[in-house]
DORORO-510548 format. One record per residue (C-alpha): residue in one letter; residue number from 1; x, y, z. Coordinates in steps of 0.05 Angstrom, whole numbers, always signed. Layout:
N
<A,NUM,<X,Y,Z>>
...
// end
This chain:
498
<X,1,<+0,+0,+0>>
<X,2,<+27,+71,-18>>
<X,3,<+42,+106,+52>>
<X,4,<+2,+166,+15>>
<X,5,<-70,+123,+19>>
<X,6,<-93,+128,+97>>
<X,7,<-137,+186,+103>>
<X,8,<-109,+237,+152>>
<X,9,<-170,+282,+187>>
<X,10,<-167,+348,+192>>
<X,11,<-193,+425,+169>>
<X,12,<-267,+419,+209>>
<X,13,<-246,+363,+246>>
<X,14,<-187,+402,+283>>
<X,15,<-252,+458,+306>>
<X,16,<-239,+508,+255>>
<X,17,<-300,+511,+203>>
<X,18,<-285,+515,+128>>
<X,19,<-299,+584,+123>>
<X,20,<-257,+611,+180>>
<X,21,<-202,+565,+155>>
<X,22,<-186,+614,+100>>
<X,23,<-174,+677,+150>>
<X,24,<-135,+630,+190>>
<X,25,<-89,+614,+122>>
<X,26,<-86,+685,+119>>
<X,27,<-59,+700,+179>>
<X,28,<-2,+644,+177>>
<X,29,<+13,+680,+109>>
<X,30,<+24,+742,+144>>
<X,31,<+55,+713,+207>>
<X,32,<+101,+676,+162>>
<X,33,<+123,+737,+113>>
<X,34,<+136,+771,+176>>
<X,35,<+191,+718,+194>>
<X,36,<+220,+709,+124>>
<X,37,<+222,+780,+107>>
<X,38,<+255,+800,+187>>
<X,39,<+315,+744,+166>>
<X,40,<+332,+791,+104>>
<X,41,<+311,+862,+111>>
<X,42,<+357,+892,+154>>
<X,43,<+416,+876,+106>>
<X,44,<+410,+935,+58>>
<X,45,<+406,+984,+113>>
<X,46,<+468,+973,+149>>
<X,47,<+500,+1039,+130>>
<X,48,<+447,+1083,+154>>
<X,49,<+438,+1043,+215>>
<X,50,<+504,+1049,+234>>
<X,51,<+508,+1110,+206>>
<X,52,<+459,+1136,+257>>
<X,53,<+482,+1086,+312>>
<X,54,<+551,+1070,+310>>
<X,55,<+577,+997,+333>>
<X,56,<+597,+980,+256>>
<X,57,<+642,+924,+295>>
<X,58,<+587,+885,+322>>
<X,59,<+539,+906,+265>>
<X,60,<+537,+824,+243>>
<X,61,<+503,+808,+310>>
<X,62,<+437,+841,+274>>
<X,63,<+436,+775,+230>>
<X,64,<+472,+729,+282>>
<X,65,<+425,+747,+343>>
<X,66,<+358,+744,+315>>
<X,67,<+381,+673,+287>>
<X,68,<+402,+645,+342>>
<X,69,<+345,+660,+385>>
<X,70,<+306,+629,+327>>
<X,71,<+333,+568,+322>>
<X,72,<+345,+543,+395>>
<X,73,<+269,+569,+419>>
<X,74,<+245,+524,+364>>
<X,75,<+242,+467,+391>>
<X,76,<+212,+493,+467>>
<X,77,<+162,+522,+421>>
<X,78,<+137,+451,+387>>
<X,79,<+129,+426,+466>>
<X,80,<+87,+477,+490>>
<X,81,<+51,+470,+424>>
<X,82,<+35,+395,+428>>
<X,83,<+25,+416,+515>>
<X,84,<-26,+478,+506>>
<X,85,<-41,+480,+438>>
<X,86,<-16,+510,+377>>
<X,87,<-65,+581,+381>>
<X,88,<-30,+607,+451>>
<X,89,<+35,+596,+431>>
<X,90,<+17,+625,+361>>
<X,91,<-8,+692,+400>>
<X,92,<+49,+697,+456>>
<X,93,<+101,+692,+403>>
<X,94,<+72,+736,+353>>
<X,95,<+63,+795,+413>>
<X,96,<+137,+773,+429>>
<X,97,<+157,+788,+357>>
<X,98,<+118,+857,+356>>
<X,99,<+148,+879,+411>>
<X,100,<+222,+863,+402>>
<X,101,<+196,+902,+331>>
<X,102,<+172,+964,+368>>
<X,103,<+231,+964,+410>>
<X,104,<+280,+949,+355>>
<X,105,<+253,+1017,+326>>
<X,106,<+259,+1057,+392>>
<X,107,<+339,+1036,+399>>
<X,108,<+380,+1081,+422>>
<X,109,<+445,+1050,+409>>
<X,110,<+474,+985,+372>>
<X,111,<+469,+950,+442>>
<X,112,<+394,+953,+452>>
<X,113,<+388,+942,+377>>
<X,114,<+420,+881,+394>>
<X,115,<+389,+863,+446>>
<X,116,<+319,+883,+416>>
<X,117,<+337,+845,+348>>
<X,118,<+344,+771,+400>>
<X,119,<+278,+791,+435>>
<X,120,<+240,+791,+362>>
<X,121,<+281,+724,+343>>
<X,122,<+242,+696,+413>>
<X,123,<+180,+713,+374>>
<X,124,<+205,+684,+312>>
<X,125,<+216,+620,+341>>
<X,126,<+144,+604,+355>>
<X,127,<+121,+643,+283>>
<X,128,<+164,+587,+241>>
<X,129,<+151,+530,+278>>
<X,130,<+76,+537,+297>>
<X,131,<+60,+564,+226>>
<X,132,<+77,+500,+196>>
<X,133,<+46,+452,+252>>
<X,134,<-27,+489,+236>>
<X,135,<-16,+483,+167>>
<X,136,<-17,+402,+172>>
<X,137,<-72,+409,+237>>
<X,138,<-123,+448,+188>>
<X,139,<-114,+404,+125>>
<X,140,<-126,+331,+114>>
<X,141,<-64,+305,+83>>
<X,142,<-92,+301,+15>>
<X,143,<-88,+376,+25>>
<X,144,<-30,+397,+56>>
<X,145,<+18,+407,-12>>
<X,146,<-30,+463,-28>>
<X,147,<-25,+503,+40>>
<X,148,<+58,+483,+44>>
<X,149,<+66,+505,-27>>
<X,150,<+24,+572,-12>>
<X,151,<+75,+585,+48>>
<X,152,<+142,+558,+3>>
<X,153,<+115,+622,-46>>
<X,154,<+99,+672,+20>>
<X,155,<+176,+656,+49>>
<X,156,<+224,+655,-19>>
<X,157,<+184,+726,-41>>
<X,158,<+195,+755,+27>>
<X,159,<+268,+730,+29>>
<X,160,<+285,+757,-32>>
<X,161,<+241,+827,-26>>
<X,162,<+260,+837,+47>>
<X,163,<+334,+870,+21>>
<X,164,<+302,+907,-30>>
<X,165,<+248,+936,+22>>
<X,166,<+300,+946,+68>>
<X,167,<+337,+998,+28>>
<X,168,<+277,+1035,+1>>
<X,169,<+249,+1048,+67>>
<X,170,<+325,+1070,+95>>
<X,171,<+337,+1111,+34>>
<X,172,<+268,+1141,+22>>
<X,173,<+238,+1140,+101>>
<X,174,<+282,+1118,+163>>
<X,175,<+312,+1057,+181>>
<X,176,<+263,+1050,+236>>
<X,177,<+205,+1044,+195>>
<X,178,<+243,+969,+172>>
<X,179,<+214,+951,+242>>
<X,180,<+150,+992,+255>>
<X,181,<+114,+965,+195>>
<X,182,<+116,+901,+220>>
<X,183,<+60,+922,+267>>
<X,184,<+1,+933,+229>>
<X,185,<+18,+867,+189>>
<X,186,<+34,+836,+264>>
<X,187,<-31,+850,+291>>
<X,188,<-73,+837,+230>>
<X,189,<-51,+765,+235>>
<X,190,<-58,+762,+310>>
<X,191,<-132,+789,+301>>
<X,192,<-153,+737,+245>>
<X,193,<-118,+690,+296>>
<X,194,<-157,+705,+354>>
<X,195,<-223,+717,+318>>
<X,196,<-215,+660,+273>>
<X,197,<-173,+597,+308>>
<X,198,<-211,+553,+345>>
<X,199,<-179,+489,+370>>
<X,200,<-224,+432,+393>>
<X,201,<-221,+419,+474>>
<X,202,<-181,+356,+488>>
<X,203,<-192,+313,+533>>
<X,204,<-176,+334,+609>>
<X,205,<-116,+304,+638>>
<X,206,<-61,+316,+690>>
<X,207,<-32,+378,+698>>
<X,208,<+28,+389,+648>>
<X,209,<+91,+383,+677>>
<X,210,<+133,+440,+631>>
<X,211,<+214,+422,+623>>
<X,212,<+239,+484,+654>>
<X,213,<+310,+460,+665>>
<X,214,<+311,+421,+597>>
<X,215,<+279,+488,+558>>
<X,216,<+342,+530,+593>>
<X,217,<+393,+471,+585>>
<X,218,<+373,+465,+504>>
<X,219,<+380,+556,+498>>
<X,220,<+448,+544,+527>>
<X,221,<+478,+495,+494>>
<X,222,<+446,+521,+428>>
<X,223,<+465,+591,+436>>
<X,224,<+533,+568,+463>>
<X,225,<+549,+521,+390>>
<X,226,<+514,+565,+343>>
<X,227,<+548,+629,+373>>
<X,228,<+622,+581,+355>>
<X,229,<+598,+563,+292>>
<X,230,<+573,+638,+271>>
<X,231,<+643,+669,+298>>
<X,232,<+693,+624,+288>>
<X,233,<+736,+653,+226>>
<X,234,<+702,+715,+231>>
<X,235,<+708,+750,+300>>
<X,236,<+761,+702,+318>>
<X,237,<+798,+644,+290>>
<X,238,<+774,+577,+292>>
<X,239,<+837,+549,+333>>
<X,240,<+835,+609,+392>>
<X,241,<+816,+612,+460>>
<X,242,<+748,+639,+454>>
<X,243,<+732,+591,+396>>
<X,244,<+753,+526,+436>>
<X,245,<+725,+555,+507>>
<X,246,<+655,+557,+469>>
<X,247,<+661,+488,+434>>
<X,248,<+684,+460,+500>>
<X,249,<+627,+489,+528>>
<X,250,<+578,+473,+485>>
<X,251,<+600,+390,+485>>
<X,252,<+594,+398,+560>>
<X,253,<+514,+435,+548>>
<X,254,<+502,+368,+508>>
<X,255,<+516,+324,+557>>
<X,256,<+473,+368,+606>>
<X,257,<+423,+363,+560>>
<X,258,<+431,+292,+547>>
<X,259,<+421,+280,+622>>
<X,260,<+368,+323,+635>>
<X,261,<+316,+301,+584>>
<X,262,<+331,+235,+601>>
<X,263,<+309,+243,+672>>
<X,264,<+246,+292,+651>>
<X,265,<+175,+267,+653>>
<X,266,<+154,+310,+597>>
<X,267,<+225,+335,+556>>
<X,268,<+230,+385,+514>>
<X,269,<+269,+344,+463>>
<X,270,<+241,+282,+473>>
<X,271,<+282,+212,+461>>
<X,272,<+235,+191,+406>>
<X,273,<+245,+244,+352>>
<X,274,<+315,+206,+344>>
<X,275,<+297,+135,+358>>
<X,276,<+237,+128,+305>>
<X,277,<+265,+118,+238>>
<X,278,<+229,+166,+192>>
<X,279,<+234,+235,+241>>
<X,280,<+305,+220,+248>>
<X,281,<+325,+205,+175>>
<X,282,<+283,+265,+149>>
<X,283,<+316,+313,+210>>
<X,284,<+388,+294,+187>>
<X,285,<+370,+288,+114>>
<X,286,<+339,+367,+126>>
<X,287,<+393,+393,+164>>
<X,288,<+440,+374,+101>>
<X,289,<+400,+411,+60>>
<X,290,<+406,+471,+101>>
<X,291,<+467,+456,+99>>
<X,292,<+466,+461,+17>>
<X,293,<+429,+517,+17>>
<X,294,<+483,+567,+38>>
<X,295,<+526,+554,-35>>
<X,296,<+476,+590,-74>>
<X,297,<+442,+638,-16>>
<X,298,<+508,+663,-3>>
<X,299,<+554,+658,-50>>
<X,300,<+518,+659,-112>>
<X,301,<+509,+735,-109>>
<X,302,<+587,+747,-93>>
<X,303,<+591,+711,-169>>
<X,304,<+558,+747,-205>>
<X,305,<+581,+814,-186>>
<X,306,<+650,+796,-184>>
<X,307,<+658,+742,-234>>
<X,308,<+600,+758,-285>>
<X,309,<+606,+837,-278>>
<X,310,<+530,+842,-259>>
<X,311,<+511,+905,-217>>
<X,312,<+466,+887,-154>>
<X,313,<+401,+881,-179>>
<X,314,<+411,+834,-238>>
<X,315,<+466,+792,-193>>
<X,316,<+394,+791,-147>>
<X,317,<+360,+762,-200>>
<X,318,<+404,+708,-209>>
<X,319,<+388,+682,-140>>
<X,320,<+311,+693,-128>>
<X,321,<+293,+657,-197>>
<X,322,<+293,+593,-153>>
<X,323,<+238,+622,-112>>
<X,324,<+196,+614,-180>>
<X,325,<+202,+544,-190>>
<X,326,<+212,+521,-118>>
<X,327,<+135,+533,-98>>
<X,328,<+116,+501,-165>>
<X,329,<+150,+444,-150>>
<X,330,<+135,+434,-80>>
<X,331,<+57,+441,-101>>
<X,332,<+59,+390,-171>>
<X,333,<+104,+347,-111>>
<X,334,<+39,+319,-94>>
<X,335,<+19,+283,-157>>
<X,336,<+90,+241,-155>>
<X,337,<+86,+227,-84>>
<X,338,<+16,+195,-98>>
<X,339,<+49,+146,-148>>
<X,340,<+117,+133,-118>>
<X,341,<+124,+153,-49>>
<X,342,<+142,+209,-3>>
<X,343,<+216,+174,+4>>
<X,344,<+226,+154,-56>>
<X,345,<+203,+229,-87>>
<X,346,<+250,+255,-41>>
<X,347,<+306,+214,-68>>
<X,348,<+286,+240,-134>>
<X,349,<+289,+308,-122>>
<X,350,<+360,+304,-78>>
<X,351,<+389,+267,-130>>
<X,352,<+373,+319,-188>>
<X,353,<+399,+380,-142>>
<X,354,<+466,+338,-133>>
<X,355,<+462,+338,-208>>
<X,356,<+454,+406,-213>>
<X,357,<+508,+427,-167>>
<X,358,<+565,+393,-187>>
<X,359,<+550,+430,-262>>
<X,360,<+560,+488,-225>>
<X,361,<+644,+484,-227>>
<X,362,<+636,+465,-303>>
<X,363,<+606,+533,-321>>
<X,364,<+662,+563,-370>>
<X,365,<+695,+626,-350>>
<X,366,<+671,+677,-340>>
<X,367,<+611,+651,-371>>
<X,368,<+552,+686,-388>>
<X,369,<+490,+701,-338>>
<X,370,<+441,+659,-372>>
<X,371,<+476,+596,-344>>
<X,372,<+481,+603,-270>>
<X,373,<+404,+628,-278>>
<X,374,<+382,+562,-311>>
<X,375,<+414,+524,-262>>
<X,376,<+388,+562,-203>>
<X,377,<+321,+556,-230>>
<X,378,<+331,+477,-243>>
<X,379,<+352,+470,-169>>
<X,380,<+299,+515,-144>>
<X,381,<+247,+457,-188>>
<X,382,<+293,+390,-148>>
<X,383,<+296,+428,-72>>
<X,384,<+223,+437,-72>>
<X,385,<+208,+364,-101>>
<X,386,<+250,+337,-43>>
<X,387,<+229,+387,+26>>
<X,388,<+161,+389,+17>>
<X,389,<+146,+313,+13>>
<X,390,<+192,+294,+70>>
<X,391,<+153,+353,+111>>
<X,392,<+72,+331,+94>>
<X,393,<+97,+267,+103>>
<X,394,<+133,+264,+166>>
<X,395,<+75,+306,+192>>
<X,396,<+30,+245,+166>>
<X,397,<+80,+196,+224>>
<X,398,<+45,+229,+285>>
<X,399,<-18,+256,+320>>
<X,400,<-40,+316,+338>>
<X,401,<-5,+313,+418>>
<X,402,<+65,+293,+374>>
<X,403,<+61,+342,+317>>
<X,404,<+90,+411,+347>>
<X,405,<+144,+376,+367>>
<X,406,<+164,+340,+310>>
<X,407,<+147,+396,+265>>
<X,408,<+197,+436,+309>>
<X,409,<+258,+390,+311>>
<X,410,<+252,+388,+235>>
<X,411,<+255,+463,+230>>
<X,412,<+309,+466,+284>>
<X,413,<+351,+418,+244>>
<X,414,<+351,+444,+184>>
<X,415,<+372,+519,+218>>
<X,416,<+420,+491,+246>>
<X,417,<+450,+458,+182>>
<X,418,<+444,+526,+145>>
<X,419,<+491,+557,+201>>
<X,420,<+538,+506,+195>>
<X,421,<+539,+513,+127>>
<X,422,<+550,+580,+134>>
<X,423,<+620,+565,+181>>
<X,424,<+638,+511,+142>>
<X,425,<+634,+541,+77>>
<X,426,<+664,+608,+84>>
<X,427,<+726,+566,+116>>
<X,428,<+727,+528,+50>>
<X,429,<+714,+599,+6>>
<X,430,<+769,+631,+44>>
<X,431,<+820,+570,+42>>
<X,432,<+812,+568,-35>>
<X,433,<+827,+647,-41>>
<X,434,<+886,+652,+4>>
<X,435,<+916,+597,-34>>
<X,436,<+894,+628,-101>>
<X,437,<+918,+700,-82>>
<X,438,<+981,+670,-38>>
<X,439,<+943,+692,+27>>
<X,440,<+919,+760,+6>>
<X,441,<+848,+762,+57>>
<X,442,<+795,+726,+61>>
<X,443,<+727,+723,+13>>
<X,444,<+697,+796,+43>>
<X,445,<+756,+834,+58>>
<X,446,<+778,+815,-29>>
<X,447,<+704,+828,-51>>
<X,448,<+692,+892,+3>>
<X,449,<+683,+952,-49>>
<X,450,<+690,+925,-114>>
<X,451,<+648,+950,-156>>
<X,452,<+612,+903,-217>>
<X,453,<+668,+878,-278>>
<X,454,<+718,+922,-224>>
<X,455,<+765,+867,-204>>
<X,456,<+828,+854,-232>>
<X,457,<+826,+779,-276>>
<X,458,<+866,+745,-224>>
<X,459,<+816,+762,-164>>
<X,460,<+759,+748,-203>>
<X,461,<+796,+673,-223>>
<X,462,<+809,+658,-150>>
<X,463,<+734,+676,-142>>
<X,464,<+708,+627,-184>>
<X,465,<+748,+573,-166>>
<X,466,<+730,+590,-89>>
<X,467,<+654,+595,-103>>
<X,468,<+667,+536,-152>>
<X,469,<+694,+492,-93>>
<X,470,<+639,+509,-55>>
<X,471,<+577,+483,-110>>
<X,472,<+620,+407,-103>>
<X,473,<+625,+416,-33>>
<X,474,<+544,+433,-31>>
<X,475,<+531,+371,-85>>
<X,476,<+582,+319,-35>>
<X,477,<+528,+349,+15>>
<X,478,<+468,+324,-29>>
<X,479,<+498,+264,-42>>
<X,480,<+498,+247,+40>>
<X,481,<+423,+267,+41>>
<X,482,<+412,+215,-15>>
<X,483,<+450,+173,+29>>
<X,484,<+417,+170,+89>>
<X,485,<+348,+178,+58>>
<X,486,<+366,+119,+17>>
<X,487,<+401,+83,+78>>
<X,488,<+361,+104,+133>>
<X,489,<+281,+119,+118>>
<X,490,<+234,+68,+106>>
<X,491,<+213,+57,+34>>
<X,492,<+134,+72,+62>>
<X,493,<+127,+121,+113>>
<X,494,<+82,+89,+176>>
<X,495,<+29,+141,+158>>
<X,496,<-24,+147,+218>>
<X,497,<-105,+172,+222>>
<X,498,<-106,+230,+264>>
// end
């Protein structure tokens, strides 16, 4: 039997009706453009920012602060999801997120921007995570590529606009208006929420016992490894003492963690997200893919300025023409998965993007634009062929009480991958270019102020063969996803009636 065939119930049978389901969609469109397009938008007004003030040397903690506290609330989040229900946590984190926003845009100096910038990235947690849980509570799985697909579009549009919107509103308003109109969107969402969300009651039963120490052990040890991973070659080097102290750290955190959830009634991260064989194939085969996501999100761009000669914009368009074919993908996703599978789709779509990244290093030099474009928009069609079928159907593995928290460690894996990515690959980026330019700086201190077609031949060379090295590194890394998809999920996935 296909593992697509049981029936999962849902939409009216979850206590929203039909009609209100649609306001509901609308305000997990809105919560979720809010967290796509808060990753992105500050990045085009650094200058005035710091123009107005100061701290250019701790600018990066902007980006690095508001991810972090993203990534290790995620999984407290899916607990107290699956423990109270996905419409309080939805509303505490989304007030959270407004007011880290209103703050952000009352800062006073780089510090509280900071500061302010974490406190919206505790809101963004429970946005991400929670978003995607409702999406599989209100849809019967039958129905779920539609709503996934119609979030894939809402994220990869507000990714790409959010640098774009970022510089018109510091150019043409103020930098604080990047943050301020988040609130009327905000609170939109958290009205359709309120007015619209109704979960069914559940059954009474003893009072929850919440994993306090396990929520605070699982922030430290995250923020402790994901602060490493974000600094290491950047603030300091990878080999000094504040980059061992925080590795040593963080292996210690584990091993806290490790002990504490094991002695918890109700943990936070609880032992059988890694011990059943689906969750913990499609977290590690998502986290690689994180992981492979930072070659093009990253260094694509730095290509085509540098290497192709492409101002800004167009070197822009290079990158977001994935976000055309990724949601058209993920949505047509559903009529293979019918036929073959949600693995076996998977394994389809993995395998092409390997495909398609390892042509990356055979592009001829420099190349013209058309190429990088096709193959962005090819690996935009494979990435959404294999994510959304290992989401709806890992969703499909578990209840209702078991879905916040899966949904979460999913999420939280695949964040994680994309920031060691990040570390991993600008190691790799700046080892090629040293040994190109005989140690002349690293990739941002060669590319800092060149301007498009600018650089001299031999820079532009060393560039891509750097950015080259990383496209095989990111097709090795789809090759291990293929691997322990292949290796480690089962052919059917033990799809359950909700």
């Amino acid at each position: 039997m296909d593992d697509t065939k049981p029936a999962i119930h849902g939409g009216t049978a979850q206590g929203t009706g039909t009609r209100a389901r649609g306001a509901v969609v609308a305000a997990l469109m809105l919560a979720m453009a809010l967290a796509a397009l808060d990753s992105t938008v500050v990045s085009t007004a650094v200058p005035q920012i710091v123009g107005d003030l100061g701290g250019f040397s701790v600018f990066s903690w902007l980006f690095s602060g508001y991810l972090l506290a993203v990534t290790v609330t995620l999984p407290v989040y899916g607990k107290l999801s699956d423990t109270f229900g996905r419409k309080p946590v939805l509303v505490a984190g989304a007030a959270v997120f407004l007011l880290g926003s209103l703050l952000c845009a009352l800062a006073w100096n780089m510090g509280a921007l900071i500061a302010f910038r974490i406190v919206q990235g505790l809101g963004g947690g429970a946005l991400q995570g929670t978003v995607q849980t409702l999406a599989a509570d209100l849809y019967p799985l039958e129905e779920r590529p539609k709503i996934q697909s119609k979030l894939s579009t809402v994220w990869a549009v507000s990714a790409v606009a959010g640098p774009g919107l970022g510089g018109i509103l510091a150019t043409y308003a103020d930098w604080r208006w990047i943050f301020l109109v988040n609130l009327p969107i905000g609170a939109a969402a958290l009205w359709l929420i309120v007015r619209h969300l109704h979960e069914p009651a559940r059954e009474p039963r003893t009072r929850p016992r919440i994993d306090w120490a396990g929520a605070l052990a699982v922030f430290a040890c995250g923020g402790v490894l994901l602060t490493a991973l974000v600094q290491g070659g950047v603030a300091w080097a990878w080999l000094s003492a504040p980059s061992l102290a925080l590795f040593t750290t963080g292996l210690a955190l584990v091993a806290l963690v490790v002990l504490v959830e094991r002695r918890a009634p109700e943990p936070i991260i609880p032992g059988w997200v890694w011990r059943r064989r689906t969750i913990a194939a499609v977290n590690l085969a998502l986290g690689v893919m994180g992981l492979l996501m930072v070659a093009p999100s990253v260094f694509l761009p730095t290509y085509a300025q540098s290497v192709l000669g492409l101002a800004p914009v167009a070197a822009g368009f290079v990158l977001s023409v994935w976000t055309l074919s990724w949601p058209v993908s993920a949505a047509l996703s559903q009529h293979v998965y019918r036929r073959i599978g949600f693995r076996n789709t998977a394994l389809l779509g993995i395998g092409t993007a390997s495909l398609i990244l390892f042509a990356f290093p055979f592009l001829p030099y420099p190349g013209a634009a058309w190429q990088p474009t096709l193959l962005m928009l090819l690996l935009g069609g494979a990435l959404g062929l294999f994510q959304l079928p290992l989401i709806v159907g890992v969703q499909s593995t578990v209840g209702w009480a078991e879905r916040g928290t899966t949904t979460a460690s999913v999420l939280f894996c695949r964040q994680t991958g994309q920031t060691v990515g990040a570390a991993l690959f600008g190691a790799v980026a700046n080892g090629v270019l040293a040994a190109r330019l005989g140690g002349a700086g690293d990739l941002d201190s060669v590319t800092q102020g060149l301007d498009a077609g600018t650089a001299p031949e031999a820079t532009r060379r060393a560039i891509a063969d750097a950015v080259h090295t990383v496209y095989f590194g990111a097709g090795c890394a789809a090759v291990l996803a293929f691997l322990v998809l292949l290796l480690l999920a089962p052919r059917r996935f033990p799809v359950i009636r909700d």
